[in-house]
C-alpha positions in Angstrom: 265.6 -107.6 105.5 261.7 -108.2 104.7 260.8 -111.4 102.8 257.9 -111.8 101.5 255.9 -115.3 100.5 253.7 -115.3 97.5 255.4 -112.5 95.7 254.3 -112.5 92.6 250.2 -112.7 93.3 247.6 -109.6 93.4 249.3 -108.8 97.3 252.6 -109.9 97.1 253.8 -108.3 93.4 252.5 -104.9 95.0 254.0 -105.4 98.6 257.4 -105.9 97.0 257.5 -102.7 95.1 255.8 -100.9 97.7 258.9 -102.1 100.1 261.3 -101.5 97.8 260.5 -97.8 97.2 260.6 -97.6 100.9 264.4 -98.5 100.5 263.9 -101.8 102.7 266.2 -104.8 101.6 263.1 -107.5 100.0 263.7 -110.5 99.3 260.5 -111.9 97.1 259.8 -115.4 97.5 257.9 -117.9 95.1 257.6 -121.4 94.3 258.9 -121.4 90.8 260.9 -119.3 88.6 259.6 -115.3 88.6 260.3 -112.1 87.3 260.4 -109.9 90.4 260.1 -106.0 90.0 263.0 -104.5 89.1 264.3 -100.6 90.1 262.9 -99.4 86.8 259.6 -100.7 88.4 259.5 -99.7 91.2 259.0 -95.6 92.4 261.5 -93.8 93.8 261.4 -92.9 97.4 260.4 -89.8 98.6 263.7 -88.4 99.3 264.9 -89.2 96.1 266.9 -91.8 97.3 267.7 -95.1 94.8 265.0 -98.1 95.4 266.5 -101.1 96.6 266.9 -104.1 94.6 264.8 -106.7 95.1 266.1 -110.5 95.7 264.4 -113.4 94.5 264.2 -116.7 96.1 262.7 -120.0 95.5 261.0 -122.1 98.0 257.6 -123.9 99.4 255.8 -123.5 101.9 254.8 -127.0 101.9 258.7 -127.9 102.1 259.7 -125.6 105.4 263.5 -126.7 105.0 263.3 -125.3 102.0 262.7 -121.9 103.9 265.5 -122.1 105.9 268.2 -120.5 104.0 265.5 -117.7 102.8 265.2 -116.8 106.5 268.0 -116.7 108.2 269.2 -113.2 109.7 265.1 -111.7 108.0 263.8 -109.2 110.2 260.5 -109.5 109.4 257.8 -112.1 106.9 255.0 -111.4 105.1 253.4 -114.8 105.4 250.5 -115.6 102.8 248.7 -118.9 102.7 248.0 -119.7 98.9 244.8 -122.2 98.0 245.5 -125.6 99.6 246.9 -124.1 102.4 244.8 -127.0 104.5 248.2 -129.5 103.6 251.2 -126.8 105.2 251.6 -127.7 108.7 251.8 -124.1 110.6 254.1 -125.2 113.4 256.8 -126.2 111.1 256.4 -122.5 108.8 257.3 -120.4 112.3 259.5 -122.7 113.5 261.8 -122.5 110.9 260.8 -118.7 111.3 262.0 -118.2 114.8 265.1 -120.4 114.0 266.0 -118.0 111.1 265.5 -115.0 113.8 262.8 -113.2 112.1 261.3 -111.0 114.7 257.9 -110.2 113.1 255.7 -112.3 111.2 252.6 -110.5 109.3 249.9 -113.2 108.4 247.7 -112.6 105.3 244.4 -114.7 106.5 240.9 -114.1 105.5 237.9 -112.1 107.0 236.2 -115.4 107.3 238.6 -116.6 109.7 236.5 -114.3 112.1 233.3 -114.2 111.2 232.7 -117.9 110.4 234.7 -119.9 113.1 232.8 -122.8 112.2 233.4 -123.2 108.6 236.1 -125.8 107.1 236.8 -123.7 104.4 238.5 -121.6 106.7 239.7 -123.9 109.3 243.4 -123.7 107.5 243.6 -119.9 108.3 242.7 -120.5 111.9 245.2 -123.0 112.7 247.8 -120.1 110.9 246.0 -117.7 113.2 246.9 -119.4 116.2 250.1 -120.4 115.6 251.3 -116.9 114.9 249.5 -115.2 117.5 251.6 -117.8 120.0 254.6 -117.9 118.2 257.1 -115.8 120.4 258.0 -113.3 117.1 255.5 -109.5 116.9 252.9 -110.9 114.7 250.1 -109.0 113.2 247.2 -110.6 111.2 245.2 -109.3 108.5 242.2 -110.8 107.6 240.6 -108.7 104.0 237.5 -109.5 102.8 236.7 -110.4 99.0 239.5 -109.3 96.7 238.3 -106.9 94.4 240.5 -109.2 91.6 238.2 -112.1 92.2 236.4 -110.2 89.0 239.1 -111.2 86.7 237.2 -114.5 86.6 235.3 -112.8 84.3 237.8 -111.7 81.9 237.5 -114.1 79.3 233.9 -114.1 78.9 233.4 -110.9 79.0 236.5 -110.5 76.3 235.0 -113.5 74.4 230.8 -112.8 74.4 230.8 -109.5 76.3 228.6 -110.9 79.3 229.0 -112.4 82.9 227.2 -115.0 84.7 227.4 -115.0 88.5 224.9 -115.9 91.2 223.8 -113.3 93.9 223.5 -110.4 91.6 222.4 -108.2 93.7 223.9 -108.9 97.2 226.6 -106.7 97.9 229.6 -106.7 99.9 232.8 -103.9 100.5 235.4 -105.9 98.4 239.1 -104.6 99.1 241.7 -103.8 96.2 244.7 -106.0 96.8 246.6 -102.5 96.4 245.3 -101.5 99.4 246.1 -105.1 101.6 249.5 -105.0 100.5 250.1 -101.2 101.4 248.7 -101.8 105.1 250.8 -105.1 104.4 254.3 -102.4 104.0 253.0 -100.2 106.6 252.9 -103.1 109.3 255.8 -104.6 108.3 257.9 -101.1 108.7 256.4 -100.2 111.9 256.0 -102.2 115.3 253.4 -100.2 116.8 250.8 -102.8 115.0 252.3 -105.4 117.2 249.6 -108.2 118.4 246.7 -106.4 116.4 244.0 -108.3 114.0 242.9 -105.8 110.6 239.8 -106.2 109.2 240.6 -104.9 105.6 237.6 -103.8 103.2 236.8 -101.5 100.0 235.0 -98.0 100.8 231.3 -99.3 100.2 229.2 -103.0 99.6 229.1 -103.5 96.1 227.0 -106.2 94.2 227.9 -108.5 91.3 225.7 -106.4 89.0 227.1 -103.1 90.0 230.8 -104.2 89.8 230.2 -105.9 86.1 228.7 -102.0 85.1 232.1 -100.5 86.6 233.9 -103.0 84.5 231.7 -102.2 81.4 232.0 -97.7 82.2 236.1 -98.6 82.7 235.9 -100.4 79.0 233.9 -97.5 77.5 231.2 -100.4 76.6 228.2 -102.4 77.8 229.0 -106.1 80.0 225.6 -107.6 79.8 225.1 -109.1 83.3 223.3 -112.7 83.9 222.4 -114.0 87.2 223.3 -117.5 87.5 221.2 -120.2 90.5 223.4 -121.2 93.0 223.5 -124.8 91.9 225.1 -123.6 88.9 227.6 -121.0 89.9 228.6 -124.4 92.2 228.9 -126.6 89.7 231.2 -124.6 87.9 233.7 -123.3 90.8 233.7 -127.1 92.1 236.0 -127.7 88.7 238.8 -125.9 90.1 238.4 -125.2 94.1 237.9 -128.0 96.9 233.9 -128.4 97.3 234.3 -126.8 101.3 236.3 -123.9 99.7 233.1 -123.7 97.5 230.4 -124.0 99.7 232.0 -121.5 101.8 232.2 -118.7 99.6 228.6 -119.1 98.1 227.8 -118.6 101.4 229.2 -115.7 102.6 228.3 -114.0 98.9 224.8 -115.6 99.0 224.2 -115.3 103.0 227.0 -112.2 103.7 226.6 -111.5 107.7 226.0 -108.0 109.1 229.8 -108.0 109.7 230.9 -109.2 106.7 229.1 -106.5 105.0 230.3 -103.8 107.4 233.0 -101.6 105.9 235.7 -101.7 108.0 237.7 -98.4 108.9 241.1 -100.2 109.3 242.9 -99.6 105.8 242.2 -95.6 106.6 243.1 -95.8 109.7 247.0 -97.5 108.6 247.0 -95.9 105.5 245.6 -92.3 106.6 243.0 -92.0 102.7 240.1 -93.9 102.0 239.9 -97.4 100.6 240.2 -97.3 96.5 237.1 -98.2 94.8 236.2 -101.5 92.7 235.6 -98.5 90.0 239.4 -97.6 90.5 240.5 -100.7 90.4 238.5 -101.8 87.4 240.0 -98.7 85.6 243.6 -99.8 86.2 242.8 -103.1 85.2 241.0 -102.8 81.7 244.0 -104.8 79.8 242.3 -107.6 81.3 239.2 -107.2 79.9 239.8 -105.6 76.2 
């Protein structure tokens, strides 16, 4: 049995049904009440075989007993740290793992985990990090760069005035589809071979605000007018709704992107054997959003 954490988000909705067409026994695990995907939702393996039903759980991360019933007799977790992860305590999370007997534990962390050890906004992630690499179960960690779903920020201004405001407009970096993360997610979770390995997980090419709001506006069949906002003001508006470090650290990597975070990393072809989808791709399957 596979259970996976966060499994109704942009990773976790798509890692269930990816696991479930794979005929692996999911159990999908969220905080509150959820619809989960059903067999009607999910394709049907490749040798025609029916696609298991998927099991769905409540619990918190933030509450570890609560796990303990999930777990017990998993094989594996998919383990994905939600904003405000800085308040779970790591140690207790794998504890409860280990007791349960789960005998791999794949880590959803960031690409900033890596390339900025420094930075609070990330410090969260690394303590994860740690603790899993030393836990005692196989652990793999993937650490994706900017989702390419971080656009649907936009959705109801563009729907509402047809127009975006963002800073940075032309600074680009190789946003990954969350598609993509949670089929290299399946993939690990199936196979031990990626035992004790770090993924970087990007898109196919850097992309810039300016460029992904014209995908958005070819996907619609219309023009997005684009407007490029200061940094103090993109700040003052994320600061309404994410912790100021949380903030300050993602203006910087989009304002101040490294070589490495801007390096497209060959690790989702590699797992996955095709190239990373495009943000055009994604845009296209995601236009119900913005109509």
């Amino acid at each position: 049995m596979i259970v996976v954490t966060g499994a109704t988000g942009n990773v976790g909705r798509p890692l269930v049904q990816a696991l479930a067409a794979a005929g692996e026994q999911v159990t999908a695990v969220s905080r509150r009440p959820a619809d989960v995907p059903a067999p009607a939702d999910v394709q049907a393996p490749a040798d025609g075989r029916t696609p298991t039903r998927v099991h769905h759980r409540q619990a918190d991360l933030a509450d570890p007993a609560s796990l303990t019933p999930v777990l017990d007799g998993a094989d594996a977790l998919f383990l994905l740290i939600a904003g405000g992860g800085e308040t779970l305590n790591p140690h207790h999370i794998v504890d409860v793992a280990k007791a349960g007997g789960v005998g791999r534990i794949v880590l959803l962390s960031s690409q900033g985990a890596g390339t900025r050890p420094d930075s609070p906004a990330h410090a969260h992630l690394r303590a994860f990090e740690d603790t899993v690499r030393q836990s005692g179960p196989d652990w793999t960690v993937l650490r994706p760069g900017g989702f390419d779903s971080n656009a649907l920020w936009w959705a109801e201004p563009i729907r509402s005035y047809g127009s975006v405001a963002a800073p940075f407009a032309d600074i680009g970096l190789p946003t990954v589809d969350p598609a993509d993360i949670a089929e290299v997610a399946a993939a690990v979770l199936r196979d031990g071979s990626h035992a004790g390995r770090t993924y970087e997980l990007t898109g196919p090419a850097p992309i810039s605000p300016r460029q992904q709001v014209r995908a958005i506006g070819d996907a619609l069949g219309t023009s997005v007018r684009f407007v490029e906002q200061s940094r103090e003001e993109a700040r003052s508006q994320m600061v309404q709704f994410m912790p100021e470090a949380v903030v300050d650290g993602t203006l910087a990597i989009l304002g101040e992107p490294s070589a490495a975070e801007q390096r497209v990393s060959p690790d989702v072809e590699r797992i996955l054997g095709r190239a990373p989808r495009t943000f055009a791709e994604w845009a296209a399957r995601n236009t119900a959003a913005f109509g």
